[in-house]
C-alpha positions in Angstrom: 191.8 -147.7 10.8 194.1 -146.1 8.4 193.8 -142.9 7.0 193.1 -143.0 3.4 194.6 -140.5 0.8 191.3 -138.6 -1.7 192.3 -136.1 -4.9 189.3 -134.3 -6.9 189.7 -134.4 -10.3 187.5 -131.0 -12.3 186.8 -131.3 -16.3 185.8 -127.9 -17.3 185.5 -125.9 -20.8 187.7 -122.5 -20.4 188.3 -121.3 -24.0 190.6 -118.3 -22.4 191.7 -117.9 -19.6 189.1 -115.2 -17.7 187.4 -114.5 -14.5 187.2 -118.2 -13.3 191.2 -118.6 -13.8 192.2 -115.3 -11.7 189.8 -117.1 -9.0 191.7 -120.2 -9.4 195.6 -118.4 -9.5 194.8 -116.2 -6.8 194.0 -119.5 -4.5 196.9 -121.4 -5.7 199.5 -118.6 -5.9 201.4 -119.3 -3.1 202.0 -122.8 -4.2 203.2 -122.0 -7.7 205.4 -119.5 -5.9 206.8 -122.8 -4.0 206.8 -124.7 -7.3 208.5 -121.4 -9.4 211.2 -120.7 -6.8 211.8 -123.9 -5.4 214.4 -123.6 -2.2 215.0 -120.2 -3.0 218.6 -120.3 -3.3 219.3 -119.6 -7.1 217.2 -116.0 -8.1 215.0 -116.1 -10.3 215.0 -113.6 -13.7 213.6 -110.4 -14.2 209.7 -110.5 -15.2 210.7 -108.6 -18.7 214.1 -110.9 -19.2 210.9 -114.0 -18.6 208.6 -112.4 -21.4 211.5 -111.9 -24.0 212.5 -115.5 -23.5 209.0 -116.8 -24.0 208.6 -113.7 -27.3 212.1 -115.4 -28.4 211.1 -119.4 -28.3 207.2 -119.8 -28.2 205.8 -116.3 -29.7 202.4 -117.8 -30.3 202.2 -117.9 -26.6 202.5 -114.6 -26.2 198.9 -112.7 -26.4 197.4 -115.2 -24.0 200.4 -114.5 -21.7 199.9 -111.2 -21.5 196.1 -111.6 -21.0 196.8 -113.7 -18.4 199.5 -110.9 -16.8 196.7 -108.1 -17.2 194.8 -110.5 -15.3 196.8 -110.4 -11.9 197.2 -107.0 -12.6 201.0 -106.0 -10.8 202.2 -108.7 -9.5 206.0 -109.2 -10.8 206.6 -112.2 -9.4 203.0 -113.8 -10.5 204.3 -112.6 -14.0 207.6 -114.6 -13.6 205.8 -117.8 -12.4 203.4 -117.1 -15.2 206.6 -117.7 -18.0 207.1 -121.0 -16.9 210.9 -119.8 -17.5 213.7 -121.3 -15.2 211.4 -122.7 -12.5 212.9 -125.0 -9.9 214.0 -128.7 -10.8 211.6 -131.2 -9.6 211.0 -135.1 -9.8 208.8 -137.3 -11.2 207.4 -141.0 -12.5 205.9 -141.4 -15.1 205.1 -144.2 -17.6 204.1 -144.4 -21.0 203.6 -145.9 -24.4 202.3 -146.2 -27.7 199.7 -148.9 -29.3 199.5 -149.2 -33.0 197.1 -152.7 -33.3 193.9 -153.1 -33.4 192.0 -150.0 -31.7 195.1 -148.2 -31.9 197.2 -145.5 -32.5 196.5 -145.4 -28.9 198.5 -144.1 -26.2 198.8 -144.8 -22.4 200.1 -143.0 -19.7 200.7 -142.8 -15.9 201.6 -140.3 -14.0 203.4 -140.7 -10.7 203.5 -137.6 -8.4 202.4 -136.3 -4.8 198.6 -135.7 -5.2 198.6 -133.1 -3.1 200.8 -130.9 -5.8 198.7 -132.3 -8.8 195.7 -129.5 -10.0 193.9 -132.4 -10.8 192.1 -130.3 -13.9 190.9 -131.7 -16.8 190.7 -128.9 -19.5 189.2 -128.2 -23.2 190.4 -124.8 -24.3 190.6 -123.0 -27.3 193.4 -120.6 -27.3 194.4 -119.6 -30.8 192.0 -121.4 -32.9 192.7 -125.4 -32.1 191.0 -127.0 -29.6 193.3 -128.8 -26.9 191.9 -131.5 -24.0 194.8 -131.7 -21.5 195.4 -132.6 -17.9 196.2 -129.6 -16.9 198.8 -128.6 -14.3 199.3 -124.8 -12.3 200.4 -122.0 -12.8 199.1 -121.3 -16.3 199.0 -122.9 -19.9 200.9 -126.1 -18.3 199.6 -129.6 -19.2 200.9 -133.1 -18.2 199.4 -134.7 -21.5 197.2 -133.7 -23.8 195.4 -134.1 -27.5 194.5 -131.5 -30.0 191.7 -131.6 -32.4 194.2 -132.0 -35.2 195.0 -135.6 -33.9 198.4 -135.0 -31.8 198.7 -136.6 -28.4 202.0 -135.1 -26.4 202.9 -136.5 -23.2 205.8 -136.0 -20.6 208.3 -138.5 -18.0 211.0 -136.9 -16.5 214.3 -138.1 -18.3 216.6 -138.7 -15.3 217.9 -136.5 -12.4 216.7 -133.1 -11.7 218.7 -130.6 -12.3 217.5 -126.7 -13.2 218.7 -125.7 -16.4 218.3 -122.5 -18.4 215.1 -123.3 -20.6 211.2 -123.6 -20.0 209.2 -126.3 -17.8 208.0 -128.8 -20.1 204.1 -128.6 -18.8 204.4 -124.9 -21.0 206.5 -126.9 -23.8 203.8 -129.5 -23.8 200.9 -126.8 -24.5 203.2 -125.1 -26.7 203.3 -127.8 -29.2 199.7 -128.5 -28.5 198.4 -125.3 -29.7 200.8 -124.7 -32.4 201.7 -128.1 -34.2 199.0 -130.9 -36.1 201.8 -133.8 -36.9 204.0 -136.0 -34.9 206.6 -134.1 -37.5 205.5 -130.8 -36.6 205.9 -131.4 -33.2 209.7 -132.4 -33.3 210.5 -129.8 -35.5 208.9 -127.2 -32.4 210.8 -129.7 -29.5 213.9 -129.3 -31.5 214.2 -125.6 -31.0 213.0 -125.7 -27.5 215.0 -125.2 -24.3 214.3 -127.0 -21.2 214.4 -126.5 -18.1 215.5 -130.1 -17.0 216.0 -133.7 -18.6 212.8 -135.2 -19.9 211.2 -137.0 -22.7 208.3 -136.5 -24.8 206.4 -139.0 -26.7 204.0 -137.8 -29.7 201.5 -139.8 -31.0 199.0 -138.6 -34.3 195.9 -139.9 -35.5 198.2 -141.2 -38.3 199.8 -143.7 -36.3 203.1 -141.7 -36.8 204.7 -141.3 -33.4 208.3 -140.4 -31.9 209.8 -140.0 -28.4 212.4 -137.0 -28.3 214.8 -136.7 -25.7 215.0 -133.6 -24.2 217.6 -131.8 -21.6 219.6 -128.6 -21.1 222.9 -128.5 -22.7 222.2 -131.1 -25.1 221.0 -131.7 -28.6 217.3 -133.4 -28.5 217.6 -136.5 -29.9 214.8 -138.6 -31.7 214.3 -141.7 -31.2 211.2 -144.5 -32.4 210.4 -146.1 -28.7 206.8 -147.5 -28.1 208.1 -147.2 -24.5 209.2 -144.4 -22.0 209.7 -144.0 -18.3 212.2 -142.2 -16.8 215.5 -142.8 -18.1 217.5 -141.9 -21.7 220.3 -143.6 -23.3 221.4 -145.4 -20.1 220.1 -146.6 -17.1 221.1 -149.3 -14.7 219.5 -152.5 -15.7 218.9 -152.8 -11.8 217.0 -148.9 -11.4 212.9 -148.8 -11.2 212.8 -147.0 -14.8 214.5 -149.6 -16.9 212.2 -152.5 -15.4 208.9 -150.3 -15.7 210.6 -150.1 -19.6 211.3 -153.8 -19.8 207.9 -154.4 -18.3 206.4 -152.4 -21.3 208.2 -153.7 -23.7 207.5 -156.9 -23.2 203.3 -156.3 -22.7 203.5 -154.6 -26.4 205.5 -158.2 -27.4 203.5 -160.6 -25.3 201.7 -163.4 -27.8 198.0 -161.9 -27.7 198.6 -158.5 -26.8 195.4 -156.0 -27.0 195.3 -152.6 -25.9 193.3 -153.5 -23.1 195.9 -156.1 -21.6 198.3 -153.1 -22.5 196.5 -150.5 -20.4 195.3 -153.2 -17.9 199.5 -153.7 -17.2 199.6 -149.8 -16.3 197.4 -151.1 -13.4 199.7 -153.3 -12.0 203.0 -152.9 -10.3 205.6 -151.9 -10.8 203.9 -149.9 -13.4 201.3 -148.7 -11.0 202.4 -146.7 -8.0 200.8 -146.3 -4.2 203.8 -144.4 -2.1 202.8 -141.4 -1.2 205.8 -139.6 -2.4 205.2 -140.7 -6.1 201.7 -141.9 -6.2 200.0 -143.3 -9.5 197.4 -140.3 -9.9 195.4 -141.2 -12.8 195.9 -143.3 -16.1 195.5 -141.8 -19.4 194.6 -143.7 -22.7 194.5 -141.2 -25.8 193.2 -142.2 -28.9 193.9 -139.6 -31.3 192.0 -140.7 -34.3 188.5 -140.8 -32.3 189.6 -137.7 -30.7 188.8 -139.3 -27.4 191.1 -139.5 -23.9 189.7 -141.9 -21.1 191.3 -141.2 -17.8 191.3 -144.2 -15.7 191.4 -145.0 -12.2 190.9 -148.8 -10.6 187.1 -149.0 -11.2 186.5 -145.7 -12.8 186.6 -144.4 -16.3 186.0 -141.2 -17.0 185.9 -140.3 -21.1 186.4 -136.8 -22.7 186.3 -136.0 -26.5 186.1 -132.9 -29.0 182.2 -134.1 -29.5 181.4 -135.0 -26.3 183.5 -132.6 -23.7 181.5 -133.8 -19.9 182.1 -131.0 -17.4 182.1 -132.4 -13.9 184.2 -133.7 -10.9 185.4 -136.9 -9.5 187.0 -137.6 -6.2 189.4 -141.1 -6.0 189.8 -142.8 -3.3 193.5 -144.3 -3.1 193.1 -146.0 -0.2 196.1 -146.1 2.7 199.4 -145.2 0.7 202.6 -146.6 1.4 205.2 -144.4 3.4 
């Protein structure tokens, strides 16, 4: 019989972070080491030059930064992993894209990465005053996607090769705009002024309908752009590469004669959409609906739905079956 491949997904309320996230850094620290330095051959920056870039570019992070520093107590390199600043390149999948018919805005996700690097935490905090659900991702602060109780939805693909740039990792960008912005147009305004680390894209999404996917990478002015659809290309991709038909396959579910947003998110489902290699696995689905205030992650035969009224703490282990090599 073949092995088969399980990840635990946790949904927990953690206004701050406090006792319960020291518990959870401390027994992840040596993989957000791994993830921080990467192969180790470029060094990283000083802990104080990591805490005047994130004082120059996302201030408002500040004070739960340094709570979360005081929490580790002296630990410089904790403190350097904690800044999200200049972290090793990685890859990713990734799908997405935005509904605006009936039962919409909506917007649908997957994301495509080795489970056993995913946290796998569903969190509702309440940082600086708005409340944020988000898929939450290590060290501290990240988030893969998320929603704010102002109505904003802000998800991530990667944008084309990895390279490591001179900025932030957008899992901090992400929360950034999360806890600081209420409108599709606040949120550009905040991406715009952003470094990143490497090439991605962002699609926002608020209860308004009003949405926008900003294309993101070192060394390059963002640029804004009104796609429904995103994977993991920009301007140009080879009509033959995985990303533009994931895109084409997206495009043409949003145009298809009947189109619902439950054939929509029933396509995410369904290859090539929907990933089983183990080296870029389809971990969950996500379908944000900003207006209700509601997120349903979705796995094949499971939904599990989260929402400012109704936040159910928990934990739910998938079974993926036998992954591909």
């Amino acid at each position: 019989m073949e092995a088969t491949t399980e990840k635990t997904f946790v949904a927990e309320r953690e206004d701050r972070p406090g006792a319960g996230w020291l518990a959870r850094f401390r027994g992840g620290r040596d993989e957000a080491a791994r993830w921080y330095l990467g192969d180790g051959t470029v060094a990283p920056p000083s802990a104080a030059a990591c805490r005047a870039a994130l004082a120059r570019h996302m201030p408002e992070l500040v004070p739960a930064y340094d709570e979360a520093c005081g929490l580790v107590g002296d630990d410089d390199l904790a403190h350097r992993v904690l800044s999200h600043y200049r972290p090793a390149a990685h890859r990713q999948g990734c799908s997405q894209a935005v509904w605006l018919g009936e039962d919409g805005p909506a917007l649908v996700r997957n994301y495509d990465y080795p489970l056993p690097v995913i946290t796998g935490r569903i969190e509702r905090t309440a940082w600086s005053g708005r409340r944020v659900i988000a898929m939450g991702q290590r060290p501290w602060g990240g988030c893969l996607d998320g929603m704010n109780d102002d109505g904003l939805v802000a998800s991530c693909t990667l944008g084309g090769i990895a390279r490591r740039g001179e900025g932030f990792a957008i899992i901090l960008m992400l929360r950034y705009v999360l806890e600081t912005c209420g409108s599709v147009g606040e949120g550009i305004a905040a991406l715009r002024r952003l470094p990143p680390s490497q090439i991605h894209n962002v699609t926002l999404l608020d209860r308004t309908g009003a949405h926008a996917t900003i294309l993101m990478g070192p060394r390059r002015e963002p640029a804004v752009v009104p796609w429904r659809t995103c994977t993991n290309h920009q301007e140009r991709a080879s009509p033959a590469s995985r990303s533009a038909l994931r895109q084409r396959v997206l495009d043409e579910a949003l145009a298809a004669p009947g189109a619902t947003l439950e054939t929509l998110t029933a396509r995410f489902f369904e290859p090539p959409l929907y990933s089983r290699k183990a080296a870029f696995t389809t971990a969950y689905t996500a379908l944000y609906r900003p207006a209700a205030g509601r997120v349903d992650y979705l796995w094949p035969g499971r939904r599990w739905s989260q929402s400012f009224d109704r936040f159910e703490e928990g934990a739910y282990t998938h079974d993926y079956g036998a992954l591909e090599p």
